[in-house]
N, C-alpha and C positions, 0 to 999 in steps of 0.2 A: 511649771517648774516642779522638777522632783523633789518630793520631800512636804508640799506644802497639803497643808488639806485646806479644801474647800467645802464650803456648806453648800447643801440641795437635797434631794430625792434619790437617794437607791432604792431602785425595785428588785428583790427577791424573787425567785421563780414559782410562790404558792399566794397570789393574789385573789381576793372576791371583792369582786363590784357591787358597788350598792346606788343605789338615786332617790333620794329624798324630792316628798313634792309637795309643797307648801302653798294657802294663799297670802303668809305672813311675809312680810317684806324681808328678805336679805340680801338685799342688793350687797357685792365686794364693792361698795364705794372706797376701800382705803381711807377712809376718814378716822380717825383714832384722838383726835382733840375734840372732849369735852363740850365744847364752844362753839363743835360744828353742824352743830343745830339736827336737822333729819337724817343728814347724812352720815354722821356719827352714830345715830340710833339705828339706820338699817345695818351701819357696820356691825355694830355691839349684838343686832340679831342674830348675825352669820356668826360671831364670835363667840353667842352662848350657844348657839346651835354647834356649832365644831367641837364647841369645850364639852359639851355633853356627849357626844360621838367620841372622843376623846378618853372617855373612862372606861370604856372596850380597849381599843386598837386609836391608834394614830392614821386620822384619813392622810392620806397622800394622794398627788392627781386633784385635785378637788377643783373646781370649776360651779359658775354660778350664773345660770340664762334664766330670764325673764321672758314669759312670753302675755303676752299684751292680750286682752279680749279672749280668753280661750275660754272654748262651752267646756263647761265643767261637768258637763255631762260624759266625758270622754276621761275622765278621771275619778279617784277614788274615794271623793270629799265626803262630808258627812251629807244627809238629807237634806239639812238647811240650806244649804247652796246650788244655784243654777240660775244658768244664764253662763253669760260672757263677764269671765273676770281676768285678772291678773294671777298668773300662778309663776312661782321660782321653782327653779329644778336644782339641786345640789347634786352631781356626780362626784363620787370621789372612792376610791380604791382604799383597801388594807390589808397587807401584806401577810397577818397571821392570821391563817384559814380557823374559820371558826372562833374565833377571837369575839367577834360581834356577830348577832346575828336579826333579823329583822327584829324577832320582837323583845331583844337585848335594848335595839334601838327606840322602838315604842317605848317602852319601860321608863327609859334614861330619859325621853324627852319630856314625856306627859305632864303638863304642868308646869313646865318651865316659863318662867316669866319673860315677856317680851316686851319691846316697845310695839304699839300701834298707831293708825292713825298715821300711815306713811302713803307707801304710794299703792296699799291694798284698795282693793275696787270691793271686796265682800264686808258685810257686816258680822259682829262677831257679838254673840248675845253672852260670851260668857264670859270672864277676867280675861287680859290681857295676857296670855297664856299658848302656850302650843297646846293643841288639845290632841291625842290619839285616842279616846277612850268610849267618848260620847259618839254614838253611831248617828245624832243629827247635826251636831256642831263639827267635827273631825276637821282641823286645818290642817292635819300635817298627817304623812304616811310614808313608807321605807318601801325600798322593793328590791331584791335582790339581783343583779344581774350575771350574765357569762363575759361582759364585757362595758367598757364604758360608752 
């Protein structure tokens, strides 16, 4: 119908891709009650991890795959980690070039409080926290891309 607006996603023609790669749980379970035990708390992961992305640019696109057993030799984790673990990948796009930038994104995260104890396979020797800083703890890392 003419005239009505709808809510969604406009893409603008000056986008940069970014993919965050975690081995903290944020699963998009949609779970948003309180009362919904783990699956609420990997929600609230994804949701303070966006919210924190969030204080750059607005992600749009955003998408969230789990991949099961992966050597984490084939990624960018801290020294403490290896072996076959659980890693999430966050893709997601932002529309004002330069607006965020990798280590915009390090910055915003570092320290952010999370829930643990979900459906991670790694051990974490340090607060319950995203870590980018410690070169042998590092759970979490940005990478910028040409596309998603």
């Amino acid at each position: 119908m003419p005239g009505i607006a709808r809510t969604g996603e406009n893409v603008g023609a000056n986008i940069e891709y970014f993919t965050c790669y975690t081995l903290i749980d944020i699963s998009d379970t949609g779970v948003f009650d309180p009362t919904g035990g783990p699956s609420y708390e990997q929600a609230q992961n994804l949701n303070a991890l966006l919210q924190a992305i969030s204080l750059g640019s607005q992600p749009i696109l955003a998408s969230v795959e789990k991949l099961t057993a992966a050597d984490v030799a084939d990624f960018a984790f801290g020294s403490d980690f290896s072996g076959a673990h659980n890693v999430w990948i966050l893709r997601f796009a932002s529309e004002r070039v330069g607006s965020i930038t990798v280590d915009s994104l390090i910055r915003d995260v570092d320290g952010l409080p999370v829930y643990d104890d979900l459906d991670e396979t790694a051990t974490f020797e340090s607060a319950s926290v995203f870590e980018t800083g410690d070169p042998a703890q590092k759970n979490i890392y940005f990478i910028r891309n040409d596309n998603l």
